[in-house]
N, CA, C and O atoms as a GROMACS GRO file, in nm:
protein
  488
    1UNK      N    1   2.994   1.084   1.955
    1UNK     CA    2   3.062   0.975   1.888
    1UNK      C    3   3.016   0.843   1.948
    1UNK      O    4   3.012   0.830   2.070
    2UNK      N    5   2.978   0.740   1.859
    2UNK     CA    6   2.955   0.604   1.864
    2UNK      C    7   3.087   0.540   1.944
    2UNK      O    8   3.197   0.524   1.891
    3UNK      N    9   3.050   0.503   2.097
    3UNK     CA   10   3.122   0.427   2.089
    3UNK      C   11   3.079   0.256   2.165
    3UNK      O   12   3.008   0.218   2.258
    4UNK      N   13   3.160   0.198   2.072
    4UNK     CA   14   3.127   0.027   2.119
    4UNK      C   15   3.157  -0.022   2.276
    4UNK      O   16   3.252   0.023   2.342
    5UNK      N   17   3.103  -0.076   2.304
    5UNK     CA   18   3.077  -0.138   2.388
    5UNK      C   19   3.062  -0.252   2.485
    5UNK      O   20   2.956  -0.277   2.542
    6UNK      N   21   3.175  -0.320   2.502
    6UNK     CA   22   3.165  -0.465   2.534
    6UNK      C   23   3.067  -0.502   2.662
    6UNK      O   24   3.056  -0.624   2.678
    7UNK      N   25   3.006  -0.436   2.739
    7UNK     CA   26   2.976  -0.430   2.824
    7UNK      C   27   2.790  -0.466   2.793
    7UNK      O   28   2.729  -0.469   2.686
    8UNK      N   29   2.740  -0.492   2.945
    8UNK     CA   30   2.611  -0.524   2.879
    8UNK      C   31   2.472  -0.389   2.895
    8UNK      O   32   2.520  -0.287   2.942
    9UNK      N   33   2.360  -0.380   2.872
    9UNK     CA   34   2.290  -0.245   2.897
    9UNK      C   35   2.329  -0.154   3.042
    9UNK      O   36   2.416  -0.214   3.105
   10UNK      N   37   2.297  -0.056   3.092
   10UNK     CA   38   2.355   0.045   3.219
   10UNK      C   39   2.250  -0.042   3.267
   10UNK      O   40   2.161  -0.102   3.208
   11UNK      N   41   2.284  -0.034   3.398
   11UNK     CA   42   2.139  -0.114   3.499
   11UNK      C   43   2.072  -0.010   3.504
   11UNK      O   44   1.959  -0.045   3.471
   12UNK      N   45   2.071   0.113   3.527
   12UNK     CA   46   1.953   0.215   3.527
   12UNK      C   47   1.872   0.219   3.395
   12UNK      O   48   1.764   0.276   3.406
   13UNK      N   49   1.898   0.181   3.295
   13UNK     CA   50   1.820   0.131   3.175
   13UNK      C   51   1.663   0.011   3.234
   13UNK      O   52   1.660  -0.109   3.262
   14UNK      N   53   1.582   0.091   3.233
   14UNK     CA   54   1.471  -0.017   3.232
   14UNK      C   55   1.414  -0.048   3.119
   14UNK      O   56   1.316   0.011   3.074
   15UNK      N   57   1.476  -0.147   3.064
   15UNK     CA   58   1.404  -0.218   2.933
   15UNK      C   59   1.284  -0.298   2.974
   15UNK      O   60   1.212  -0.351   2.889
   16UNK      N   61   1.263  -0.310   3.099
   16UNK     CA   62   1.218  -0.488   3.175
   16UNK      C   63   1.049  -0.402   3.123
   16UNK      O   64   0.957  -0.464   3.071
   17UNK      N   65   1.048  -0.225   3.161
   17UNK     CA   66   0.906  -0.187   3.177
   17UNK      C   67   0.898  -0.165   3.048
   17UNK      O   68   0.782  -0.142   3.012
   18UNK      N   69   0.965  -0.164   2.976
   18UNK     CA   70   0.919  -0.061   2.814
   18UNK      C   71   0.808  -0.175   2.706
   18UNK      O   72   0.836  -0.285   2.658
   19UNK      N   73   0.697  -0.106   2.698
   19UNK     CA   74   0.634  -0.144   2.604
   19UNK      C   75   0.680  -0.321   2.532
   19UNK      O   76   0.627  -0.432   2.545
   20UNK      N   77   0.787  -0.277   2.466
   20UNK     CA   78   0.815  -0.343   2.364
   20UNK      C   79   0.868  -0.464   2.371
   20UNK      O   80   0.878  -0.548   2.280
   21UNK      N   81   0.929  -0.477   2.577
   21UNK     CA   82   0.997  -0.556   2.575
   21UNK      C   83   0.891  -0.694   2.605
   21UNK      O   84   0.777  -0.690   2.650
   22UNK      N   85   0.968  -0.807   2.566
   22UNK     CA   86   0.921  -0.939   2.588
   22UNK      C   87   0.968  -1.015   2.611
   22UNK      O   88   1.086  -1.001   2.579
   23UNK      N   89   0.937  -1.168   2.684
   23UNK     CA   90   1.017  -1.280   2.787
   23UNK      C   91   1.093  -1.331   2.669
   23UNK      O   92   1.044  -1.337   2.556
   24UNK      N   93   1.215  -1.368   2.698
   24UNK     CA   94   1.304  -1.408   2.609
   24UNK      C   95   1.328  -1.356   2.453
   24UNK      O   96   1.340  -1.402   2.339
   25UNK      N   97   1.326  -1.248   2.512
   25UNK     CA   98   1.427  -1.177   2.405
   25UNK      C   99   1.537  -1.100   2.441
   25UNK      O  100   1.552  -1.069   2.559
   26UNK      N  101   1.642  -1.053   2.328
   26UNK     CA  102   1.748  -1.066   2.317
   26UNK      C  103   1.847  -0.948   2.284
   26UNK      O  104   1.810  -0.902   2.176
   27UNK      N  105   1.919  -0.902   2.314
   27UNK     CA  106   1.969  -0.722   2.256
   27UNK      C  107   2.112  -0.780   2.250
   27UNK      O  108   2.164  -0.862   2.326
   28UNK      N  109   2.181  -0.693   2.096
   28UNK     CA  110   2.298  -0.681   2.097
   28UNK      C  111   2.358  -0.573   1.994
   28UNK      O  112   2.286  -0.485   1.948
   29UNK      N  113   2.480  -0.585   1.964
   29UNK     CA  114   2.544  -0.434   1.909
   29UNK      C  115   2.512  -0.369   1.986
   29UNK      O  116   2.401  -0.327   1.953
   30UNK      N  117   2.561  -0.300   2.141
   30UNK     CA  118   2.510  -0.268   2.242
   30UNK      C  119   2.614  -0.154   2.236
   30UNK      O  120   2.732  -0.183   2.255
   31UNK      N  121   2.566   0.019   2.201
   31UNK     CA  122   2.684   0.124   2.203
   31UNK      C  123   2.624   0.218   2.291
   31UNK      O  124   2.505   0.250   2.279
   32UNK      N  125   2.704   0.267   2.384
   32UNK     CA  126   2.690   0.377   2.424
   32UNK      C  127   2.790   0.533   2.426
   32UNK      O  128   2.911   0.547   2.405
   33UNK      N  129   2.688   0.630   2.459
   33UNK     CA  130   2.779   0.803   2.464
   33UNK      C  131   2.711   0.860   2.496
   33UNK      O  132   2.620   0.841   2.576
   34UNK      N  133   2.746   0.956   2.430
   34UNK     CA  134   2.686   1.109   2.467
   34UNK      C  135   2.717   1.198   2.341
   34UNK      O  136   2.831   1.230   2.306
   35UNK      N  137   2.614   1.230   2.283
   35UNK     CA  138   2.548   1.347   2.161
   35UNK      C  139   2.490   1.445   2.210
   35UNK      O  140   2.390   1.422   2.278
   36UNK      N  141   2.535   1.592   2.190
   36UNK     CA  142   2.474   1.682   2.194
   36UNK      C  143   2.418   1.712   2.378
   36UNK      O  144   2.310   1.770   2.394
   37UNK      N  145   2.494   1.672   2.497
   37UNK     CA  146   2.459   1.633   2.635
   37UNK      C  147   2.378   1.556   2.615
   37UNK      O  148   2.285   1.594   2.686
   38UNK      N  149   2.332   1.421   2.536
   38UNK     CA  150   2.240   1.354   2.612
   38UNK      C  151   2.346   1.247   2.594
   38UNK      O  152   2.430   1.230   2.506
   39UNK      N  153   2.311   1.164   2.731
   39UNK     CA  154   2.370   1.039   2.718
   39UNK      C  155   2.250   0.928   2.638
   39UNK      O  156   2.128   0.939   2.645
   40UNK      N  157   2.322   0.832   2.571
   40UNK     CA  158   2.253   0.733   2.523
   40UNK      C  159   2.268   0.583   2.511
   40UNK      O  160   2.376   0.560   2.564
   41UNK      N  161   2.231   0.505   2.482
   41UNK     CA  162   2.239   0.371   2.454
   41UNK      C  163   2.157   0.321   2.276
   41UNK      O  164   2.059   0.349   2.209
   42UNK      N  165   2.241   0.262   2.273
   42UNK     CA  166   2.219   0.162   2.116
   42UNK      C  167   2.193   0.041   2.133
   42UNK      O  168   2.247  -0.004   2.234
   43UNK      N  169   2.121  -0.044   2.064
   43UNK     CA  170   2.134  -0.187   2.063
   43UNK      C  171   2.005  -0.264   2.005
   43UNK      O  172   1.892  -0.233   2.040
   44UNK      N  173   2.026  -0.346   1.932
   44UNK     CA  174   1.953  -0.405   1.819
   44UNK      C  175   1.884  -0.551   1.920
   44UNK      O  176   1.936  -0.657   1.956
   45UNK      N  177   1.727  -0.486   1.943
   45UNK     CA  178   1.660  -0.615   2.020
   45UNK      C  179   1.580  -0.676   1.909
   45UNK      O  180   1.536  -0.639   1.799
   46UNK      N  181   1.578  -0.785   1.984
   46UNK     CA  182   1.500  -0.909   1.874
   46UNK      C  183   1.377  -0.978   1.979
   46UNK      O  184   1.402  -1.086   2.032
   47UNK      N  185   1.315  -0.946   1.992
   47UNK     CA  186   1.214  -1.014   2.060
   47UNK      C  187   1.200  -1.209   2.039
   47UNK      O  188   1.131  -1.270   2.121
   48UNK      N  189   1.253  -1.265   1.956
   48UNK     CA  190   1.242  -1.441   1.922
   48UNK      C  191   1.075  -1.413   1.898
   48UNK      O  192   1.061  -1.534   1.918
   49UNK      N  193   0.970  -1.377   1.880
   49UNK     CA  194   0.900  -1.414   1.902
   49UNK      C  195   0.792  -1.468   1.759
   49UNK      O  196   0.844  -1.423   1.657
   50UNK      N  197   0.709  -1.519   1.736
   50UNK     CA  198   0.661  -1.581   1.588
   50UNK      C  199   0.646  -1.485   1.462
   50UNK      O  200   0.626  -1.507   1.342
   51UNK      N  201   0.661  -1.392   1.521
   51UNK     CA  202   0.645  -1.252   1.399
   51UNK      C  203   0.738  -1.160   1.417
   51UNK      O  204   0.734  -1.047   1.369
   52UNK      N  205   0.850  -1.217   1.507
   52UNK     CA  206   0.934  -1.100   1.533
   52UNK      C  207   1.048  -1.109   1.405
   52UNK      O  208   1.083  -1.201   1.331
   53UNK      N  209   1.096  -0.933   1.422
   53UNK     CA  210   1.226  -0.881   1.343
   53UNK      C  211   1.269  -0.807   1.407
   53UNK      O  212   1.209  -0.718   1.467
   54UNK      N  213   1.413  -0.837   1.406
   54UNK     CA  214   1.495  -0.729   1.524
   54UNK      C  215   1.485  -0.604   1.477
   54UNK      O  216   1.480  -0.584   1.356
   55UNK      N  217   1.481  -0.498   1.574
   55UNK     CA  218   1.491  -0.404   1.499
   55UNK      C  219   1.648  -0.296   1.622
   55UNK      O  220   1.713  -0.349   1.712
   56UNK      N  221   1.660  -0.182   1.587
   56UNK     CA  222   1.751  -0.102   1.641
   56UNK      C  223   1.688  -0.011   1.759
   56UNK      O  224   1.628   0.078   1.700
   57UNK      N  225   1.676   0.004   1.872
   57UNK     CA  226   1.660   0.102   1.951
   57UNK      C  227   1.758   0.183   2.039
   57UNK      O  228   1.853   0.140   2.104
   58UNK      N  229   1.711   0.323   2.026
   58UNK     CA  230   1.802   0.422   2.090
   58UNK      C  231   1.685   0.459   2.228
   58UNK      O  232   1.568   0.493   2.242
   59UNK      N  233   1.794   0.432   2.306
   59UNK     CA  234   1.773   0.502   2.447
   59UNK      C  235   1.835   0.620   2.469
   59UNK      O  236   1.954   0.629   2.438
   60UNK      N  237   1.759   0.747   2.535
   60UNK     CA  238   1.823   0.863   2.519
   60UNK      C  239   1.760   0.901   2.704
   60UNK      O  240   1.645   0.900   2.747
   61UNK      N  241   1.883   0.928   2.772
   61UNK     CA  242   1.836   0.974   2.895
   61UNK      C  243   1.802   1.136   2.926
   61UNK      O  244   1.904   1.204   2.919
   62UNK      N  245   1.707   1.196   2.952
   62UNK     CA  246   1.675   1.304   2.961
   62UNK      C  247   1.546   1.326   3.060
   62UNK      O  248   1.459   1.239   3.065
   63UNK      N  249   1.538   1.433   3.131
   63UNK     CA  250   1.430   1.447   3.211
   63UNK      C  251   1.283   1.517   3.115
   63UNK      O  252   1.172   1.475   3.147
   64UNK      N  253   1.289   1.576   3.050
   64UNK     CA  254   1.196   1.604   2.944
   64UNK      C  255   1.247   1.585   2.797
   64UNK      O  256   1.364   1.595   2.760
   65UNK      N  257   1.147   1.557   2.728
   65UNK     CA  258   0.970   1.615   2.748
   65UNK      C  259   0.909   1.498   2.844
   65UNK      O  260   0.950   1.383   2.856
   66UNK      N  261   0.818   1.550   2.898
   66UNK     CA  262   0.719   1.426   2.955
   66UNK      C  263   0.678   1.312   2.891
   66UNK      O  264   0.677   1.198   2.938
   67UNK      N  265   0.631   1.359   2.741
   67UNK     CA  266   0.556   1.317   2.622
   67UNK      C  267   0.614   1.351   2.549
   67UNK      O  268   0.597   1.467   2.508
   68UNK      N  269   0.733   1.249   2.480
   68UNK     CA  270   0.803   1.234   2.384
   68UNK      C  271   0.722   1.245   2.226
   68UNK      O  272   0.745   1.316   2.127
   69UNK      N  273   0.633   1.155   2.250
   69UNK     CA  274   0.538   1.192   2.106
   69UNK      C  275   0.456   1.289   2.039
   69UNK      O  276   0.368   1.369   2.074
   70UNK      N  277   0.492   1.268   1.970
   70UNK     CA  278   0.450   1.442   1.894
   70UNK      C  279   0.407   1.378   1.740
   70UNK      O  280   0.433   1.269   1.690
   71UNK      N  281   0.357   1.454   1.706
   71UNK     CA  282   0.215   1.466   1.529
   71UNK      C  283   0.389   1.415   1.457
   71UNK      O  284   0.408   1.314   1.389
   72UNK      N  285   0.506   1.524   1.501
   72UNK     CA  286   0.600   1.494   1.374
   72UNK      C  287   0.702   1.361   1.419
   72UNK      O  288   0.798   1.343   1.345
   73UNK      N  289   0.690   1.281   1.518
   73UNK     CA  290   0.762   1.184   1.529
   73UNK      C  291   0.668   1.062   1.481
   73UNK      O  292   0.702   0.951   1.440
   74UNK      N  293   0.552   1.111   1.496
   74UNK     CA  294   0.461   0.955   1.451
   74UNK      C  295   0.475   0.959   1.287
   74UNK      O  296   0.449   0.858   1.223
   75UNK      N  297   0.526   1.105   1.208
   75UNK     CA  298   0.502   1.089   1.070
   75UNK      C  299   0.633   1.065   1.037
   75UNK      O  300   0.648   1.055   0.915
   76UNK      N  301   0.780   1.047   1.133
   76UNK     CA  302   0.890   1.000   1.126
   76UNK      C  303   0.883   0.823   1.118
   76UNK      O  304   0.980   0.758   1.077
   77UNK      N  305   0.767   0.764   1.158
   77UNK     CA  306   0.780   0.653   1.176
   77UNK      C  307   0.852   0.587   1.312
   77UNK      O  308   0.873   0.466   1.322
   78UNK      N  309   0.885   0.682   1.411
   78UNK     CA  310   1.006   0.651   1.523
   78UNK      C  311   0.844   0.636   1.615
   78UNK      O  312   0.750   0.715   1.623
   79UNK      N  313   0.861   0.524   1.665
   79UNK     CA  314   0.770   0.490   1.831
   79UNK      C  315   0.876   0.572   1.928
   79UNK      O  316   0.989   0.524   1.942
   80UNK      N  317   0.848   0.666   1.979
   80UNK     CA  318   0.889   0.723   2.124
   80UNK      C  319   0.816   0.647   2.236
   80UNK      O  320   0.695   0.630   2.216
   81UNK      N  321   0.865   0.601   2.345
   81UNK     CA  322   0.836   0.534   2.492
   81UNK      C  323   0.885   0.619   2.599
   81UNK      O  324   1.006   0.629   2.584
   82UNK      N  325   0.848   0.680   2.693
   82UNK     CA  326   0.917   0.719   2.840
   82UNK      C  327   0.909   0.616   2.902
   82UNK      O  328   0.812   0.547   2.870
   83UNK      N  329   0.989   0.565   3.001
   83UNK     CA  330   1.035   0.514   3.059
   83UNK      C  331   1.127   0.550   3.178
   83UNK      O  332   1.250   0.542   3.184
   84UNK      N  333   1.036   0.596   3.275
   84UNK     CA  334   1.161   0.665   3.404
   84UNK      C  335   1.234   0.804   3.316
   84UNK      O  336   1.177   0.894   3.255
   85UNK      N  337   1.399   0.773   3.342
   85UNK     CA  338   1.460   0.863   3.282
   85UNK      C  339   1.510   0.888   3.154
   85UNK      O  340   1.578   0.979   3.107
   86UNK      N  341   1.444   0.754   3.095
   86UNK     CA  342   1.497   0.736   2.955
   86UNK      C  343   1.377   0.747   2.842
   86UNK      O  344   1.268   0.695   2.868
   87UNK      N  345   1.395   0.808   2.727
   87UNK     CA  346   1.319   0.765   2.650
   87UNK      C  347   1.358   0.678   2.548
   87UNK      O  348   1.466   0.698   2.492
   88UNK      N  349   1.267   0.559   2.507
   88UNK     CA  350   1.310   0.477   2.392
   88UNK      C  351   1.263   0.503   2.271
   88UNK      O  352   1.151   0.554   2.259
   89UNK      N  353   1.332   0.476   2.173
   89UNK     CA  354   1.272   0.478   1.999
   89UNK      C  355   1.313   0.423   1.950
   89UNK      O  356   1.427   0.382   1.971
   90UNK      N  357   1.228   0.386   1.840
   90UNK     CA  358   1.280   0.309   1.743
   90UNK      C  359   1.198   0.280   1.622
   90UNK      O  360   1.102   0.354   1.642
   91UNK      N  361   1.181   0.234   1.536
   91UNK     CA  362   1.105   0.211   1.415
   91UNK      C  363   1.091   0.050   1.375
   91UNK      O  364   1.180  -0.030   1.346
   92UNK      N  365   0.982   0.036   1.382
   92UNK     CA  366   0.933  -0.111   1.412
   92UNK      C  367   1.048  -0.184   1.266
   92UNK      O  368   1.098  -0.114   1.178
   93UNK      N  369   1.062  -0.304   1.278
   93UNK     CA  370   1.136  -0.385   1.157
   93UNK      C  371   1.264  -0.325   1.131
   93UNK      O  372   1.326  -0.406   1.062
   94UNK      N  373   1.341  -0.213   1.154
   94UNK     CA  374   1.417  -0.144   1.080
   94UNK      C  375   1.574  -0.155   1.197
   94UNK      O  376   1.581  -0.094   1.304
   95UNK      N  377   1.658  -0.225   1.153
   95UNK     CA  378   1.794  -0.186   1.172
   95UNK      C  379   1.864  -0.125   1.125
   95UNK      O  380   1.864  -0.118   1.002
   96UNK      N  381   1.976  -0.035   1.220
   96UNK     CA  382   2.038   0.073   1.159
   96UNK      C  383   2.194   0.054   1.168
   96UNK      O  384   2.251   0.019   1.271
   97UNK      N  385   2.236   0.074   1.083
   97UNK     CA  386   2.371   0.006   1.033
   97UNK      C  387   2.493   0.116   1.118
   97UNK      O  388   2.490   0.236   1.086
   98UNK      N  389   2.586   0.074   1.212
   98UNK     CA  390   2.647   0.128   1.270
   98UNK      C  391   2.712   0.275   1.206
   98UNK      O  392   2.765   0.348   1.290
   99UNK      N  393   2.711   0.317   1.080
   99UNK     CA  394   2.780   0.400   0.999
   99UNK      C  395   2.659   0.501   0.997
   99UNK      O  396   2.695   0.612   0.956
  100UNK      N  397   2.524   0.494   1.029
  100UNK     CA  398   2.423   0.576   1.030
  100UNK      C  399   2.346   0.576   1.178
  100UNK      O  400   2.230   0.615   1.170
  101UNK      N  401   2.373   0.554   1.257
  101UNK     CA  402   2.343   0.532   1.403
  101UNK      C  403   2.347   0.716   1.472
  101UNK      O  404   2.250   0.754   1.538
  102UNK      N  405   2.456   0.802   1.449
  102UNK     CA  406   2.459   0.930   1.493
  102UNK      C  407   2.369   0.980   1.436
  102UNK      O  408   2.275   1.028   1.499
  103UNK      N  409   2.374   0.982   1.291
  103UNK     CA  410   2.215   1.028   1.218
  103UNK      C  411   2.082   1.013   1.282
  103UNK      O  412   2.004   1.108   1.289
  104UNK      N  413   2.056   0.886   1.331
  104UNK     CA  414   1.965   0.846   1.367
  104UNK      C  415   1.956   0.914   1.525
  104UNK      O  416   1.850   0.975   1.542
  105UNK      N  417   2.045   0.913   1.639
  105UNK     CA  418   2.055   0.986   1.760
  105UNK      C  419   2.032   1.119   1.727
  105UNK      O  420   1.951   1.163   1.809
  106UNK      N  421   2.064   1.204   1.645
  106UNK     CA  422   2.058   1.334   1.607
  106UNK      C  423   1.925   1.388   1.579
  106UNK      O  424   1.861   1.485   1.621
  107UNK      N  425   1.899   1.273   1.476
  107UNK     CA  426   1.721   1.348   1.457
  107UNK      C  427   1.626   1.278   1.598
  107UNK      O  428   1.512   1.317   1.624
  108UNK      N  429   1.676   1.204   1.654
  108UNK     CA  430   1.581   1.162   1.772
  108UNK      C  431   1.634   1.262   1.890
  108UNK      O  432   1.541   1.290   1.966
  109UNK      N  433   1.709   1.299   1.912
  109UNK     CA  434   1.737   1.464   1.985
  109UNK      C  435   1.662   1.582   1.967
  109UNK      O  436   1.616   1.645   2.062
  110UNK      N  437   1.643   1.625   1.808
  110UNK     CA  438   1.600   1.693   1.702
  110UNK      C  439   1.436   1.676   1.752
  110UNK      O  440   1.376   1.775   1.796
  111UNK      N  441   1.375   1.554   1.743
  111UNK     CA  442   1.257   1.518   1.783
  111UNK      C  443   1.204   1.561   1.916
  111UNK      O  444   1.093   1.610   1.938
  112UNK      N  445   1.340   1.524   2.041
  112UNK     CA  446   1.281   1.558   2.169
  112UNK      C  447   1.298   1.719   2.189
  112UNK      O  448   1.211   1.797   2.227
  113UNK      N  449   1.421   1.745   2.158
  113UNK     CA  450   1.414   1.916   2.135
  113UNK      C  451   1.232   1.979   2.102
  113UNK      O  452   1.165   2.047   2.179
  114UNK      N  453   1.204   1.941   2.003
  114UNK     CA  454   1.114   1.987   1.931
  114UNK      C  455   0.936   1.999   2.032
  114UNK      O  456   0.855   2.087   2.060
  115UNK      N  457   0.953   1.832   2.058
  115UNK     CA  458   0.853   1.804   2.197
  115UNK      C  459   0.845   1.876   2.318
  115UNK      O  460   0.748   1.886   2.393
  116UNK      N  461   0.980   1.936   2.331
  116UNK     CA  462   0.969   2.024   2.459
  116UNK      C  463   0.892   2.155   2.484
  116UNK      O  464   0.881   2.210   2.594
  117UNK      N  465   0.833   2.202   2.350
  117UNK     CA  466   0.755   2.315   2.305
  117UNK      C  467   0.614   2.301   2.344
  117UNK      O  468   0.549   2.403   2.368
  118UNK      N  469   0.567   2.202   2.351
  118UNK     CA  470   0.414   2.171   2.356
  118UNK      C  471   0.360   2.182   2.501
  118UNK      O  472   0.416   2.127   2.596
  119UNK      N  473   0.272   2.239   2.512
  119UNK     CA  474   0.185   2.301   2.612
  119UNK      C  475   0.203   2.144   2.746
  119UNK      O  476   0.189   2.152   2.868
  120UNK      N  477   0.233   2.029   2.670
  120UNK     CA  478   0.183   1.896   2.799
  120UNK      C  479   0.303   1.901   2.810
  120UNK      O  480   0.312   1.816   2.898
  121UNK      N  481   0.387   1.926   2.796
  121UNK     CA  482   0.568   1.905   2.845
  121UNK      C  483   0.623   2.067   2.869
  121UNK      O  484   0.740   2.105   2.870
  122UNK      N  485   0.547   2.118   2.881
  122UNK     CA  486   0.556   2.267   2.948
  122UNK      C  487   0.569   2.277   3.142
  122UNK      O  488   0.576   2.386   3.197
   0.00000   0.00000   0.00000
C-alpha cells in the first residue's frame, strides 16, 4: 500500500550517484512502503533543465539482481539503474498518477523477479 509521505527521500537513498540525477533539480509526491517485501520509494523528479519533463521514479531496495536490465524491461520502456542497494526506474517523460503507482511497483518487482534468472545475476 501507497503510503504518503511528508517526510523528505530515506538518506540511504543515493539519488546524488544515479545516472539521471542533475544540479538543481527537484523531487516531489515523495511515497514510501513496502510491496510484496520490497521496500520502496516514489517521487516525481524534474530535473529544471532546458529539455527537461518531470517524470515519476520508483526506487526499489533489494540486493539482487546485479543487472536489473533485461531484453524485457528495455521493451517495457522502464530505464532500470543500480545504485548501491537500490534500484531505480522509471520511463523517461512519463508521470504516474498516484491511483496507478502500485501497478507500476508491481510490474517493476515482476521485472526484477524475472532478472534474477539470468546467468549475470546468478
Amino acid at each position: 500500500m501507497t503510503q504518503p509521505s511528508s517526510a523528505s527521500l530515506p538518506p540511504d537513498l543515493p539519488i546524488a550517484k544515479a545516472s539521471f540525477n542533475s544540479k538543481g533539480s527537484s523531487v516531489g509526491n515523495i511515497s514510501t512502503g513496502t510491496r510484496g517485501g520490497y521496500e520502496y520509494v516514489t517521487f516525481d523528479y524534474d530535473s529544471h533543465g532546458e529539455m527537461s519533463h518531470p517524470e515519476t521514479v520508483v526506487a526499489i531496495k533489494t540486493p539482487s539482481p546485479t543487472i536489473p536490465d533485461t531484453s524485457l524491461s528495455r521493451a517495457s520502456q522502464l530505464q532500470l539503474e543500480r545504485v548501491g542497494e537500490w534500484v531505480f526506474s522509471f520511463e523517461a517523460q512519463r508521470i504516474v498518477s498516484r491511483s496507478k503507482i502500485d501497478n507500476v511497483i508491481d510490474d517493476i518487482i515482476n521485472l526484477l523477479e524475472y532478472a534474477k534468472g539470468f546467468p549475470q545475476n546468478s
